[in-house]
N, C-alpha and C positions, 0 to 999 in steps of 0.2 A: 482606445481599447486594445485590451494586449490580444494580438489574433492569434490561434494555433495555423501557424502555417509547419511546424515540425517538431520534431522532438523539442528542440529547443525553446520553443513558444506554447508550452501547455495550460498560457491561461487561458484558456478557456473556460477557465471556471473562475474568474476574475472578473470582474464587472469594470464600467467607463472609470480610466482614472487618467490622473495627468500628463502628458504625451512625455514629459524629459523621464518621469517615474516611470513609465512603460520601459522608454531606451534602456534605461538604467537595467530594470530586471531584465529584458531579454538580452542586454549585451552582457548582461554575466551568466546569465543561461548557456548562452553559448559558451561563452568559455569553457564552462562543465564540461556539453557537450564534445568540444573538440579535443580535450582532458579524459575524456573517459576512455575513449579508444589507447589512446597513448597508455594510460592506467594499465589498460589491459592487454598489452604485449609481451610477450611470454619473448624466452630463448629459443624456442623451435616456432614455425608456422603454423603446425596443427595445433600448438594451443593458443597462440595468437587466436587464430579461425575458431575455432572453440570457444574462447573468453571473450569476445568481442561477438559471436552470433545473436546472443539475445539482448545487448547492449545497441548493436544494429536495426534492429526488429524496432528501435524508437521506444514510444510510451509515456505518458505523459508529466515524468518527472514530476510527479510529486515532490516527494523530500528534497530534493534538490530547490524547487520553489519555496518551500518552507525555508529553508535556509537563508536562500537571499532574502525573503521578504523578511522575517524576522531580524536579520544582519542590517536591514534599512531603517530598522528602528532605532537605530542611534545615527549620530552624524558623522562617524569620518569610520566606517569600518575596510580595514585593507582588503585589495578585492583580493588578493595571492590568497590570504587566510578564509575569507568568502570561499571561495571556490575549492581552496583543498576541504574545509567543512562539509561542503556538498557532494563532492565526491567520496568521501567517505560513507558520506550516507545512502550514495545510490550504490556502489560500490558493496557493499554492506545488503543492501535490497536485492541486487541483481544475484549475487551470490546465493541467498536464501531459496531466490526462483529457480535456481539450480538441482537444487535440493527436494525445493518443493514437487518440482514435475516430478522426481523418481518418484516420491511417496505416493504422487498421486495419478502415477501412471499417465501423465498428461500426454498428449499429441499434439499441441496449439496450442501456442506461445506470443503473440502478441500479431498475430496474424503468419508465423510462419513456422517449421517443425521444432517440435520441443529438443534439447542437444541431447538428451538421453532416446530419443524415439532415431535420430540423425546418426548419431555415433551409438553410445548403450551408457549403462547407467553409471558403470564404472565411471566411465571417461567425466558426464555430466558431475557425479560428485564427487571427483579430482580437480575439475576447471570451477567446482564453487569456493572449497577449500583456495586454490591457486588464487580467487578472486577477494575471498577474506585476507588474505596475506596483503594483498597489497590495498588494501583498506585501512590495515592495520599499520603499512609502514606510513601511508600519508601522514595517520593520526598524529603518529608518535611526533611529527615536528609543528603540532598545533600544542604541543606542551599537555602535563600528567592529568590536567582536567578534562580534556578528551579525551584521553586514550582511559580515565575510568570510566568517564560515563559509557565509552562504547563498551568496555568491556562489561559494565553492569547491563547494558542494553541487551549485548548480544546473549548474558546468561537470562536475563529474561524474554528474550526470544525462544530460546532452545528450550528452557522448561514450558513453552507456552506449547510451542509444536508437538511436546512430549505428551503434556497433557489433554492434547487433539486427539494422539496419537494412543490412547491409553483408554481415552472415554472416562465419563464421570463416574463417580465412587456411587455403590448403591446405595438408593432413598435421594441422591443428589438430583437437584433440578437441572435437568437439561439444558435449560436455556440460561440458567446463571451461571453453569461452570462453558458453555460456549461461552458467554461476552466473558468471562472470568480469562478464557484463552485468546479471546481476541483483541483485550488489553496486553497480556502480555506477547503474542506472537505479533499483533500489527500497529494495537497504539504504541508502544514503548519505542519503534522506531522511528515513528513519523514524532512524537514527544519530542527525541533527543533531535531530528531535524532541526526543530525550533525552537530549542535548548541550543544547539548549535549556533546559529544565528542568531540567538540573544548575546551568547557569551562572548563571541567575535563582535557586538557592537557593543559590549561591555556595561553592561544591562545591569542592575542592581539586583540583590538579590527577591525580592518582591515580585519584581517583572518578570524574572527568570519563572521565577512559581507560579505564575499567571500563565507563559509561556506552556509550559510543561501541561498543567492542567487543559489547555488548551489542546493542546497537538497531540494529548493521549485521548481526549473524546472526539476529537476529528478522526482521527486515525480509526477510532473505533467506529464510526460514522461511513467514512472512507471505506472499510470492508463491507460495511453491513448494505451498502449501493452494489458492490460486488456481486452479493449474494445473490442479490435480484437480477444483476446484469447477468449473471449464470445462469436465471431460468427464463429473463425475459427478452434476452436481446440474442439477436443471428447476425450482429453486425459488430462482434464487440472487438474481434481478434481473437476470442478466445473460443472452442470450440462448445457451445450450449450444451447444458447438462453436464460438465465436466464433476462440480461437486457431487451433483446427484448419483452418479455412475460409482464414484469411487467412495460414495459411503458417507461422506463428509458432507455431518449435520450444518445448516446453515437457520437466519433466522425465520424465511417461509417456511422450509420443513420441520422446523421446531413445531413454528405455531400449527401447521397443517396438522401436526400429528397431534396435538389438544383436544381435535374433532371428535366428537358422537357422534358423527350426524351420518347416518345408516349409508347415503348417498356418496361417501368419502371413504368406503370399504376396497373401493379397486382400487385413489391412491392411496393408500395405505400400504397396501399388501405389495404393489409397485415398490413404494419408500422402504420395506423391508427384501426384496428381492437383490440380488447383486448388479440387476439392467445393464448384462453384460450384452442383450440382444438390443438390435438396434431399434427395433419395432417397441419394445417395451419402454424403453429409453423415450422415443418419440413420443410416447401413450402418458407417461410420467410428465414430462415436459407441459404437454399441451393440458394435462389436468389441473396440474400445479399454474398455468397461466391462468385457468379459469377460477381458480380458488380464492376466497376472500383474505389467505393469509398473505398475499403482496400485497394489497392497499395497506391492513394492519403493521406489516413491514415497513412500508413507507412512510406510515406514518408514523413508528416508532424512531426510523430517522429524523425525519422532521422536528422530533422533542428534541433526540439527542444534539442535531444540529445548532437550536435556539441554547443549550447548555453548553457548546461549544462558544457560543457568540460572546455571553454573556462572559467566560472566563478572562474576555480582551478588554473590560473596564480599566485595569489598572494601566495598562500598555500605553505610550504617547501616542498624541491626535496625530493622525498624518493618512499621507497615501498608503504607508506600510503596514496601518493597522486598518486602514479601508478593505485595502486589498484579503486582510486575514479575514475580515468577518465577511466579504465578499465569497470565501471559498465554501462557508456556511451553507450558502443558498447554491453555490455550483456541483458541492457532492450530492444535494439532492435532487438538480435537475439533471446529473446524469443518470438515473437510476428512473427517474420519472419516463 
């Protein structure tokens, strides 16, 4: 079983699989790992200290797993090209988190100060910008079909944030231009992860499209566990109630606000407040815990999840498509 014992082992959402296919993924996890720091060393120290703080902070590698495990779908993939693939992609991640705390005024960061709360915001989206760049140069020696899909990637990131950041067009349904934004802000990257990883074990192009479809409903999947870890967990790293405070519709507060029901008038009125007090904040939390729209959330994961699975029919039999439809069932029980 692959154990999280650290950054570099975050299967934990991986189920029992073959001890040498274990080795295999964690000893290229690591590499990542000891690659990422090195990634991110600047010419001065304070931006070293700077690009490397929330790269330190751990996390559970995601995209970086999608890569190798996708990359194990074929049989002889170079681990050098493995691995710059996967640092591109968390590289690329870590950077965006950069970005994301200013918008979102964040303080707590994967259990420790967010770098715009430590230094200011400036500094934070100059050190994400700096982390894009060197994203961008690994790319460029994986050859022009990475370096477009990252560059398609990353404009469909930015209009995804944009259109977060904009809110939906009137008469527009709330909750279809949300998933409409969290395809393209969080599946389009965890997608090209395992776009990544097909094309380094040199996948045909069928598998690749299997691939993709895949890794954009995971992805989607992938935030929508978030969503809930934000109102239901005090153990996540991340500081509870952070979307709710800063405005940022998620899928419970979607569904909560759907309500009639006379009895869901305080949160509401909460859900439309700025809960810049911390008493109200607390009041919001603990309503939204009791409210029926987290089981409905959960289980609207759980569909989406079974439609992520089903994408891996065409992919080869092996450990490394066990592993993928294993992560199926672990973005839903972290959020459970």
């Amino acid at each position: 079983m692959l154990s999280r014992v650290s950054a570099t082992q975050p299967a934990d959402l991986v189920g029992e699989l073959p001890g040498e296919f274990t080795e295999r993924v964690n000893g290229l996890l690591e590499l990542v790992e000891e690659r990422l720091g090195t990634a991110a060393k600047a010419d001065t120290d304070f931006v070293t200290e700077a690009a490397q703080h929330t790269i330190r902070a751990g996390g559970k590698r995601f995209r970086p797993l999608l890569v190798v495990l996708a990359s194990l779908l074929g049989s002889s993939s170079p681990t050098d090209s493995v691995v710059r693939a996967a640092l591109v992609m968390e590289l690329t991640h870590v950077a965006s988190l950069y970005h994301d705390d200013v918008m979102d005024e964040a303080e707590l960061r994967r259990g420790v100060q967010t770098a715009n709360l430590r230094w200011d915001n400036t500094v934070a989206i100059l050190v994400g910008d700096f982390l894009f760049s060197r994203a961008s140069s690994i790319v460029a020696d994986l050859g022009t079909d990475y370096v477009k899909l990252q560059a398609d990637t990353f404009a469909r990131l930015v209009q995804g944030q944009i259109a977060e950041t904009r809110g939906p067009r009137d008469g527009a349904d709330p909750l279809e231009h949300y998933l409409a934004v969290l395809a393209d802000k969080t599946g389009s990257l965890i997608a090209a992860s395992a776009l990544f990883g097909g094309m380094v074990a040199g996948l045909g192009e069928a598998e690749l499209a299997a691939l993709a479809a895949y890794g954009e409903e995971i992805g989607v999947v992938f935030q929508l566990s978030d969503d809930i870890i934000d109102i239901a967990s005090d153990s996540s790293g991340k500081t509870p109630g952070t979307d709710l405070r800063a405005g940022v519709p998620t899928l419970p507060t979607l569904l909560a606000r759907r309500s009639s029901d006379p009895a869901d008038a305080r949160l509401l009125a909460l859900l439309d407040s700025d809960l810049s007090d911390d008493a109200d904040l607390a009041e919001a939390l603990r309503l939204m815990r009791a409210h029926p729209a987290i089981a409905e959330a959960r289980d609207e994961i759980g569909r989406r999840a079974e439609v992520a699975r089903a994408h891996l029919a065409p992919l080869p039999e092996g450990p490394a498509r066990d592993a993928l439809a294993a992560l199926c069932d672990g973005v839903i029980s972290r959020s459970a």
